[in-house]
C-alpha positions as CSV (number, residue, x, y, z in Angstrom):
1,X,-11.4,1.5,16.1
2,X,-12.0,4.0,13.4
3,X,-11.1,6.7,16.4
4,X,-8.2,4.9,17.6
5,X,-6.8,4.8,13.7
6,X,-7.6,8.6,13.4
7,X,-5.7,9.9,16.6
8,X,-2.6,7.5,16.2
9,X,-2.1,9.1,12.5
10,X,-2.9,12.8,13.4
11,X,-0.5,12.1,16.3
12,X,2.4,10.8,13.9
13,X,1.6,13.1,10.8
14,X,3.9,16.0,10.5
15,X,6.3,17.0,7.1
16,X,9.1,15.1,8.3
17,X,7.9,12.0,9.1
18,X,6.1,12.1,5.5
19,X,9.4,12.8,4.0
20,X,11.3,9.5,6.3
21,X,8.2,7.5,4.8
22,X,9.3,8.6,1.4
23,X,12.5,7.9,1.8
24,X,12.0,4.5,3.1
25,X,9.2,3.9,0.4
26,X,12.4,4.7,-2.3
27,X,15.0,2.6,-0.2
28,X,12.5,0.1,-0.6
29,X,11.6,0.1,-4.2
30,X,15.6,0.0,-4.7
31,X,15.6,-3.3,-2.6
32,X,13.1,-4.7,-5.1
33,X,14.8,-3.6,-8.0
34,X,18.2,-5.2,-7.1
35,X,16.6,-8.7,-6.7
36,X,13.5,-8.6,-8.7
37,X,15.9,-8.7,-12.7
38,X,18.0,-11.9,-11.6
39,X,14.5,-12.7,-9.7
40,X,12.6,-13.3,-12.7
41,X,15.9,-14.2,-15.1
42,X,15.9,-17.0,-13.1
43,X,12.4,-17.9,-12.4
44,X,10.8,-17.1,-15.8
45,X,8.4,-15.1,-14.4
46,X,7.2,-12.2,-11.5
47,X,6.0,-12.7,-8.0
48,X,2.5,-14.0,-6.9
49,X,2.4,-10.6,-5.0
50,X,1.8,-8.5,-8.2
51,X,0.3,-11.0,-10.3
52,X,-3.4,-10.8,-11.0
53,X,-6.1,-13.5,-12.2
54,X,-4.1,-16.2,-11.5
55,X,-5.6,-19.7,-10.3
56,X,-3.9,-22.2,-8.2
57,X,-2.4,-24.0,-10.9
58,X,-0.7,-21.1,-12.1
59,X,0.1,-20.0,-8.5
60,X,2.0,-23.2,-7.7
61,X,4.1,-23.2,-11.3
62,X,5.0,-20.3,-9.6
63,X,5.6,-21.2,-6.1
64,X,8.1,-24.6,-7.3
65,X,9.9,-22.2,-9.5
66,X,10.6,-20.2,-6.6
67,X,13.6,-22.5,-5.9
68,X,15.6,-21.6,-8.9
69,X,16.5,-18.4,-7.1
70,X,16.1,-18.6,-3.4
71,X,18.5,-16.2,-2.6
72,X,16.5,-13.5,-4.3
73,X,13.3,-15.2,-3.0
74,X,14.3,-14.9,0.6
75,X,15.9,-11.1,0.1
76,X,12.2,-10.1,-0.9
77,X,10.5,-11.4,1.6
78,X,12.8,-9.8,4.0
79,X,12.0,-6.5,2.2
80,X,8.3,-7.1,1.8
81,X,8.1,-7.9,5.6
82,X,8.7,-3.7,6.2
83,X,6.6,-2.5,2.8
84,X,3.1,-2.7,4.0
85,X,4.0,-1.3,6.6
86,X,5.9,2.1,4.5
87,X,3.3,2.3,2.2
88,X,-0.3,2.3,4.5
89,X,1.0,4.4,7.1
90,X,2.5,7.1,4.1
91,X,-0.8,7.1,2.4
92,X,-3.0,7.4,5.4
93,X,-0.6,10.5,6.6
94,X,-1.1,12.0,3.0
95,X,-4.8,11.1,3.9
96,X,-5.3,13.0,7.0
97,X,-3.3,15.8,5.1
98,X,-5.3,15.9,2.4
99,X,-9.0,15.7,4.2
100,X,-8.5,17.1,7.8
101,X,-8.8,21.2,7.5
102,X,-12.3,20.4,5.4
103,X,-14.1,17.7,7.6
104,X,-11.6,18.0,10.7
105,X,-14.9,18.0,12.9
106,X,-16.8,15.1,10.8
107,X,-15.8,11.8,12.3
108,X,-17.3,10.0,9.2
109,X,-14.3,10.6,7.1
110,X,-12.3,8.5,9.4
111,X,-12.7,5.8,7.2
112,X,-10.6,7.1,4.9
113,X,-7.2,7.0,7.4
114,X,-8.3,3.1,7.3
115,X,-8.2,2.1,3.9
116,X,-4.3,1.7,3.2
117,X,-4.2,-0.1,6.6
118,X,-7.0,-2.2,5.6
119,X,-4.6,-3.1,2.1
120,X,-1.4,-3.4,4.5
121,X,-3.4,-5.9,6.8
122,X,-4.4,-8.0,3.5
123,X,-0.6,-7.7,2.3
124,X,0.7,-9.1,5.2
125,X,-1.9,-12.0,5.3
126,X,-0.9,-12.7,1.4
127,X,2.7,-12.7,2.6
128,X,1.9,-15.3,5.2
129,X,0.1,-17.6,3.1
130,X,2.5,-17.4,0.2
131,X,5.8,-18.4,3.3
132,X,3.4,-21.4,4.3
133,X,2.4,-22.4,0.6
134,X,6.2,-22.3,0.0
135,X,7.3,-24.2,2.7
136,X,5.0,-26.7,2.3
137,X,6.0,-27.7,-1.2
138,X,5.7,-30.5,-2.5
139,X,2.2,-31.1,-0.6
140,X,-0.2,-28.5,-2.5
141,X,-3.3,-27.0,-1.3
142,X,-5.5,-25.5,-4.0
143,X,-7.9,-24.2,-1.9
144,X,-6.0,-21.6,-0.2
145,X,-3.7,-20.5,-3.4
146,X,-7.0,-19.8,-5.0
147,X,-7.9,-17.7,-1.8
148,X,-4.3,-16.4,-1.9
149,X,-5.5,-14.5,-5.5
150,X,-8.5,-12.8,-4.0
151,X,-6.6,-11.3,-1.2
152,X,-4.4,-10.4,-3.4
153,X,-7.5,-8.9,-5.3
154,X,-8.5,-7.1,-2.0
155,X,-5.1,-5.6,-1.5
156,X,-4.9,-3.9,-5.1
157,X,-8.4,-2.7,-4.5
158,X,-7.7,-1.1,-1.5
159,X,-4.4,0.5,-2.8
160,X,-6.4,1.6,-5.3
161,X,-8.7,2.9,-3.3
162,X,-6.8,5.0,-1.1
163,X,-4.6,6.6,-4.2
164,X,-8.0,7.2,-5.9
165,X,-9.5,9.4,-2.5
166,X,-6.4,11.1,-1.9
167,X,-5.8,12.1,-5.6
168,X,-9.7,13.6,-5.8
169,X,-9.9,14.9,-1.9
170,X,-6.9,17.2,-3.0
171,X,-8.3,18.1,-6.1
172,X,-11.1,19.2,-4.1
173,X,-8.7,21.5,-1.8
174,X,-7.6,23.2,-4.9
175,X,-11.4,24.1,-5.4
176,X,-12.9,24.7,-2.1
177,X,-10.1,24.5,0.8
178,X,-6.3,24.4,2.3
179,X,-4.7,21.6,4.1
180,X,-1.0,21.5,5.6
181,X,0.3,21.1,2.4
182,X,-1.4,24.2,1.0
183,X,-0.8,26.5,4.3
184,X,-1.0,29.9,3.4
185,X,-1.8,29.4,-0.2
186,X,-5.7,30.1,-1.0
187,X,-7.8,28.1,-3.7
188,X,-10.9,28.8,-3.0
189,X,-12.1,29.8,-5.9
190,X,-12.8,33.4,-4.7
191,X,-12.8,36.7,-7.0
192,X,-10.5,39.2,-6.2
193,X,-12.4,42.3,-6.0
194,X,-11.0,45.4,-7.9
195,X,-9.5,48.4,-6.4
């Protein structure tokens, strides 16, 4: 599997795909920011997506205040339905930039391609539940809005995560190595020797 993740995204990674992901990560963030303001104006509060610590109480004082603004509700779902998608396949690109030219022959760094698509398959799971929690309303299940919070746990982590080994593994190119990125610029460290 691990493979499979590894050729697919050194198959797709090239600059200007990394720059369409970019630009779709921004188009994105502007579709959240139109409907998230009247969002929580109307709501009183933010989405279960980004909230964390929350129990099921809290979670479904959430949920039945979705109603007050449906139209925004519905308009960020839509929008959320593409983001996991954007964001893991962006950040395991930047990934496989970052760490191919220094373990390029070491299949034990394949993990690292995984981790946003491990957050994105957790995002889309969270999305599902919160659809079903909402349609189900007025029938609550507290069981599975307190389960909905440590997905939503699992997603952050791994987000975190994959920011976190991108941010040190180029860091470590600057010391030791060159990727795509760096072509044709050296930082390895090395003195130049005098004429």
């Amino acid at each position: 599997m691990l493979r499979g993740i590894y050729s697919f995204i050194s198959k797709i990674t090239n600059l200007k795909k990394i720059i369409i992901f970019c630009v779709l990560f921004i188009a994105v963030q502007i579709g959240f920011n139109m409907n998230m303001p009247a969002f929580v104006e109307k709501t009183g509060g933010t989405l279960l997506d980004i909230s964390i610590w929350y129990n099921s109480e809290l979670a479904y004082e959430r949920l039945n205040s979705f109603s007050m603004a449906s139209k925004e509700y519905f308009n960020i779902r839509l929008i959320d339905f593409f983001y996991p998608a954007i964001y893991s396949i962006g950040l395991a690109m930047l990934s496989y930039i970052v760490y191919r030219k220094k373990y390029s022959e070491a299949e034990n760094y394949h993990w690292i391609l995984a981790v946003p698509l491990f957050a994105a398959a957790f995002d889309y799971i969270e999305n599902i539940m919160l659809v079903i929690l909402y349609k189900s309303l007025p029938a609550e299940f507290p069981v599975a809005a307190s389960t909905l919070n440590i997905i939503t746990l699992i997603k952050f982590a791994s987000i975190s995560l994959s920011i976190l080994l991108i941010i040190t593994g180029f860091f470590s190119l600057l010391k030791g190595g060159d990727s795509m990125l760096l072509r044709g610029n050296k930082f390895k460290g090395e003195k130049k020797e005098k004429p």
